[in-house]
C-alpha positions as CSV (number, residue, x, y, z in Angstrom):
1,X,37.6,-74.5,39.1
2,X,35.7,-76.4,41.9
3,X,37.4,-74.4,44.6
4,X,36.5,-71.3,42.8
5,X,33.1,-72.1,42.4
6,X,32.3,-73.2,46.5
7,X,34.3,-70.1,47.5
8,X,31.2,-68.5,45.5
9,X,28.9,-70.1,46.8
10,X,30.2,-69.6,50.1
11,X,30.3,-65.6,49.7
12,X,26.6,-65.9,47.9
13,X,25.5,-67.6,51.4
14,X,27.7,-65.3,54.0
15,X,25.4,-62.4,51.9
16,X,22.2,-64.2,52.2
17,X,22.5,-64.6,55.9
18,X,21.7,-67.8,58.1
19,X,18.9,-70.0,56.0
20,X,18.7,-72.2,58.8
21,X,17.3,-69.7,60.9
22,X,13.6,-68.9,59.7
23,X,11.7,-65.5,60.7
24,X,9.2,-65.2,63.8
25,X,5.9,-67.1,63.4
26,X,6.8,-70.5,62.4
27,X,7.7,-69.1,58.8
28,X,10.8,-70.5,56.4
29,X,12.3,-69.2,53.4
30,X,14.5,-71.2,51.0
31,X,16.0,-71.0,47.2
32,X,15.0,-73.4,44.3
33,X,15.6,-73.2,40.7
34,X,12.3,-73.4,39.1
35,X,14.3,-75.3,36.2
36,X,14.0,-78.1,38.8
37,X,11.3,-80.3,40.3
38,X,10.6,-79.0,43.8
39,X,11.0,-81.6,46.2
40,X,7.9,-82.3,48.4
41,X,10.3,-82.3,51.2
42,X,11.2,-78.7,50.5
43,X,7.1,-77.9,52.2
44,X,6.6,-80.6,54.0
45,X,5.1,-79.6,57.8
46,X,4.0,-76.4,56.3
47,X,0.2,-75.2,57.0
48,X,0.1,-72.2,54.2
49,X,2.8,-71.2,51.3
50,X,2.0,-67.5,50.5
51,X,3.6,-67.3,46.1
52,X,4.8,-64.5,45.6
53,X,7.5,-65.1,43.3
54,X,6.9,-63.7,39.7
55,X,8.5,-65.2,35.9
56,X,6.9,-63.6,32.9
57,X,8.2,-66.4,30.6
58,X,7.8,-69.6,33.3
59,X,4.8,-68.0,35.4
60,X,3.1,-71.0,34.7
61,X,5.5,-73.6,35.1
62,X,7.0,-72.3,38.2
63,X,3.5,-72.6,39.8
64,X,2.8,-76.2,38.5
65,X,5.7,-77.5,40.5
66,X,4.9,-75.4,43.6
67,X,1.5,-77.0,42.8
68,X,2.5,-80.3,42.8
69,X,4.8,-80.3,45.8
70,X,2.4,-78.6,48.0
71,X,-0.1,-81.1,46.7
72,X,2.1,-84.2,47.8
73,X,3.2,-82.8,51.2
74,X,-0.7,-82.0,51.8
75,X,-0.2,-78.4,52.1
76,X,-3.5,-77.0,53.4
77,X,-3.9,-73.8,51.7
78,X,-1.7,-71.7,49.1
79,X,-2.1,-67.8,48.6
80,X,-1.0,-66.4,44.9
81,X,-0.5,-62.6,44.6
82,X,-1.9,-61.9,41.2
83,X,-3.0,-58.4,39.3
84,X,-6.0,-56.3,38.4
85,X,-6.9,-57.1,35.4
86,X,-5.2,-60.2,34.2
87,X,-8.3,-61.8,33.0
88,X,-9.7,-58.4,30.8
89,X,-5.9,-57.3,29.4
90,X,-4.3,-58.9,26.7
91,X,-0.6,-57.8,27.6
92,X,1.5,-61.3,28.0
93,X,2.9,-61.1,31.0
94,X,-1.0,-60.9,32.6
95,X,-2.1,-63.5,30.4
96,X,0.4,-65.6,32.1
97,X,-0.8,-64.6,35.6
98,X,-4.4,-65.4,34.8
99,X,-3.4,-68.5,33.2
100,X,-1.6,-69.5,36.6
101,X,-4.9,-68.7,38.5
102,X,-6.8,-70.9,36.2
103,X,-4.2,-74.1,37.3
104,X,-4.1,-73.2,40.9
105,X,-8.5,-73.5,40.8
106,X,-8.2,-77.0,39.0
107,X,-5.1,-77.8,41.3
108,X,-6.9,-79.6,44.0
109,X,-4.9,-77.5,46.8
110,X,-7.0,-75.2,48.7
111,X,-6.4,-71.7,47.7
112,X,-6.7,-67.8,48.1
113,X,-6.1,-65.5,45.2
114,X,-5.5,-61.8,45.7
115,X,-5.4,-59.2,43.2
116,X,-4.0,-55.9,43.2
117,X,-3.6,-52.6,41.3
118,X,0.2,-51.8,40.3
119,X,2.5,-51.3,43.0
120,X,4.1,-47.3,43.5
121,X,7.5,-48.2,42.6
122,X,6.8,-49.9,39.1
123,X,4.2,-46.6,38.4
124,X,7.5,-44.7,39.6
125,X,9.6,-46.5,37.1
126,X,7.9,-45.6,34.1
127,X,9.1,-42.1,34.8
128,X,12.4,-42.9,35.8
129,X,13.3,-45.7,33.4
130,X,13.5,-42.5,30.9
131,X,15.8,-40.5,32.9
132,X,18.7,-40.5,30.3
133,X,16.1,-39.6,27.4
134,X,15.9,-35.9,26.0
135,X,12.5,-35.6,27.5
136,X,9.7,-37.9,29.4
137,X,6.3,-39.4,27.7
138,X,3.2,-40.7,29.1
139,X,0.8,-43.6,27.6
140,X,-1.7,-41.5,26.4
141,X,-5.2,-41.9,28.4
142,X,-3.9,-44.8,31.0
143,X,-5.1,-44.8,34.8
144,X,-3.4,-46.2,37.5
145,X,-4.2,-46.6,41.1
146,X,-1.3,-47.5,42.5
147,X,-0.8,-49.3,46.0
148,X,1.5,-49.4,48.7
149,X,3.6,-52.9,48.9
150,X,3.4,-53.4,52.6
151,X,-0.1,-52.8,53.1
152,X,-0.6,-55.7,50.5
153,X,1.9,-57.4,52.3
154,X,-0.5,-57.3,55.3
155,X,-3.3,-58.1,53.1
156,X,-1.3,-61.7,52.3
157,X,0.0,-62.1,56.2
158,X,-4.4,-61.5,56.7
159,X,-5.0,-64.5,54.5
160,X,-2.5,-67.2,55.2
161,X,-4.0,-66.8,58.8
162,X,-7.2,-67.6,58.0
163,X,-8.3,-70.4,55.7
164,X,-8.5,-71.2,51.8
165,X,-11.5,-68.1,50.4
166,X,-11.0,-69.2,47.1
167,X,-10.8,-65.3,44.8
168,X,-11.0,-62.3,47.9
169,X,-11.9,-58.6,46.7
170,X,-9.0,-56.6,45.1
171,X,-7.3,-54.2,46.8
172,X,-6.5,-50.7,45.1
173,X,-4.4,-47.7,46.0
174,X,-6.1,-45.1,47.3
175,X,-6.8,-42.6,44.5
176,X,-7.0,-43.2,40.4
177,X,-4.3,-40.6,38.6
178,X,-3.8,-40.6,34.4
179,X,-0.2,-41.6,34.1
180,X,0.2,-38.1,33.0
181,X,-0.2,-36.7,36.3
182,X,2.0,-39.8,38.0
183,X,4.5,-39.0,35.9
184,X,4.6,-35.3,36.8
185,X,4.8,-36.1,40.4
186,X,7.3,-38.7,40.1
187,X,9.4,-35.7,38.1
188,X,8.8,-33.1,41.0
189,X,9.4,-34.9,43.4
190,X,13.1,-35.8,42.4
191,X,13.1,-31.9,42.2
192,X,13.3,-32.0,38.1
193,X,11.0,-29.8,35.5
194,X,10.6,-31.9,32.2
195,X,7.4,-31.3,29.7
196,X,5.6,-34.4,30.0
197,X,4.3,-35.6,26.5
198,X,1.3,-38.2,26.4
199,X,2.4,-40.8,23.9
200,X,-0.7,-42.6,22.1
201,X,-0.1,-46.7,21.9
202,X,-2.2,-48.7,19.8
203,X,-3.4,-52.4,20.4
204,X,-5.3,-53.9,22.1
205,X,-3.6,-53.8,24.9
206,X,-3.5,-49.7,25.5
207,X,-7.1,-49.7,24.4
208,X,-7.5,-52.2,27.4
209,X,-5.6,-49.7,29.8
210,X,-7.5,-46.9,28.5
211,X,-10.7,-48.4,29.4
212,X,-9.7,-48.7,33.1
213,X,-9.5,-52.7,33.2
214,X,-6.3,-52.3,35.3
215,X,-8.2,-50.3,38.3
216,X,-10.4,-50.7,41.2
217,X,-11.7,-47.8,42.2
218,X,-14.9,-49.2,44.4
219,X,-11.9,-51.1,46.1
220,X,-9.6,-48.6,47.1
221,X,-8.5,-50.3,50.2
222,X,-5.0,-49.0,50.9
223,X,-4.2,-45.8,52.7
224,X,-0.9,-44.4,51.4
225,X,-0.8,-42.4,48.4
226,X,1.7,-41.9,45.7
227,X,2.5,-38.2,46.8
228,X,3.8,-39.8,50.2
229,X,5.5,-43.2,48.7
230,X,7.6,-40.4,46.9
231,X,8.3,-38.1,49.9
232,X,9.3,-41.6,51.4
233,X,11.5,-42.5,48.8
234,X,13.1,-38.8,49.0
235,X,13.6,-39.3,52.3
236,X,15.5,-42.4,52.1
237,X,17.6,-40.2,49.4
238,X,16.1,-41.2,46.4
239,X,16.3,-44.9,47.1
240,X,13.2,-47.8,46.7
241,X,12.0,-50.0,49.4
242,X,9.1,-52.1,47.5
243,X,9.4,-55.3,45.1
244,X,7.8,-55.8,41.9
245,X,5.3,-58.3,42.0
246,X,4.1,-57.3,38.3
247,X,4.7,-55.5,35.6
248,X,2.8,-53.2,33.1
249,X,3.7,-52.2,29.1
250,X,6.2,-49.2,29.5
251,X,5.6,-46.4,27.1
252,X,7.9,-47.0,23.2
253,X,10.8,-45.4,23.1
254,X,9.9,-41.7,22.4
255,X,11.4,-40.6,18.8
256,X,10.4,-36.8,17.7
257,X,7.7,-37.1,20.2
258,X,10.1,-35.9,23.2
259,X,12.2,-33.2,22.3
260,X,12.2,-31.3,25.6
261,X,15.0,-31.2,28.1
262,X,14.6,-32.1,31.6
263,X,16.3,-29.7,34.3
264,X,16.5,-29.9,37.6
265,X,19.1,-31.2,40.7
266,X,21.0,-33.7,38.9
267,X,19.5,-36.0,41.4
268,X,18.6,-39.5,39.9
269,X,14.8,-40.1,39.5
């Protein structure tokens, strides 16, 4: 059983690639359960620790111990990547966000929180997560502005440079679309014709979407627009290249609602 298990981990690490040899720029990357105390060890020497690791249930927790080891190895500044919103829209997961911005303020470790609208490939998603259903709904009267990954990426790369700046202005995608209209694109662009249906949620969270909370439309900062992260992702033959640094609610499951058929390709979303 023993052998079994190292000859796992052994393959786990051959996949993984060297960890001993960080990127360019003085930068490191390693693994840690978050079930576990991190060692102060594991950041000691570092200037800056950009988070960008995301648990709906343990967003919280796996922050405090960040926290704390950073804290203890004297860490001089720690940037979160956080959400649009999180402090105006009831939905769990970003009252688990804004309750991890809350700690990192009262942490005592200098800090940089930036927010941003939801990334292209989770707006995508909500599209293509209902590609085996008779037909594709739309939350009724929700707005998204959705941003490219990598230009946040540079966003974060900006602010570890530079020094703790406390919470810096959002950054948006480029141009506010009803999730009717994303979903329509995300449908023609996989070369599919499907009657999208807008699907009225109640709550307070929708009612929260509805009114906009989730957008930033007198910070639309980033360049690339959701018409060319899909000709991208077409390109690539259908394939993502961004990860999910949040989440939004994805539309119920659509009863008599959706009884169109989608046609098209046969190409996956």
């Amino acid at each position: 059983m023993r052998r079994t298990q190292r000859a796992r981990r052994a393959r786990r690490a051959r996949r993984a690639g060297p960890a001993s040899a960080p990127p360019r720029g003085n930068a490191g990357r390693g693994r840690w359960r978050p079930s576990s105390r991190l060692p102060a060890r594991a950041v000691s020497g570092a200037r800056a620790i950009v988070h960008c690791a995301t648990d709906p249930r343990r967003e919280v927790k796996v922050l405090s111990r960040l926290v704390e080891a950073a804290r203890e190895a004297g860490v001089h500044h720690l940037v979160y990547l956080s959400i649009v919103g999180v402090d105006r829209i009831p939905f769990p997961y970003y009252k688990a966000k804004f309750a991890a911005e809350r700690l990192l303020e009262r942490s005592g470790v200098p800090w940089t929180i930036q927010r941003a609208t939801q990334f292209h490939d989770l707006v995508a998603s909500l599209t293509t997560a209902q590609r085996r259903l008779p037909g594709v709904v739309a939350p009724a009267g929700f707005r998204f502005q959705p941003v490219e990954v990598t230009e946040v990426a540079h966003r974060l790369a900006a602010a570890v440079r530079g020094e703790a700046a406390g919470r810096v202005p959002d950054m948006g995608g480029p141009r506010v679309h009803t999730a009717h209209e994303l979903a329509e694109l995300t449908l023609r662009s996989a070369g599919r014709t499907c009657r999208v249906r807008d699907l009225p949620l109640p709550g307070r969270t929708a009612r929260a979407f509805r009114q906009g909370h989730n957008l930033a439309p007198d910070l639309a900062t980033g360049t690339v627009t959701f018409a060319e992260f899909l000709a991208a992702r077409e390109a690539r033959g259908g394939r993502g290249g961004s990860t999910q640094a949040d989440r939004a609610p994805a539309p119920s499951r659509p009863s008599k609602v959706a009884r169109a058929s989608c046609k098209g390709t046969g190409d996956p979303l």
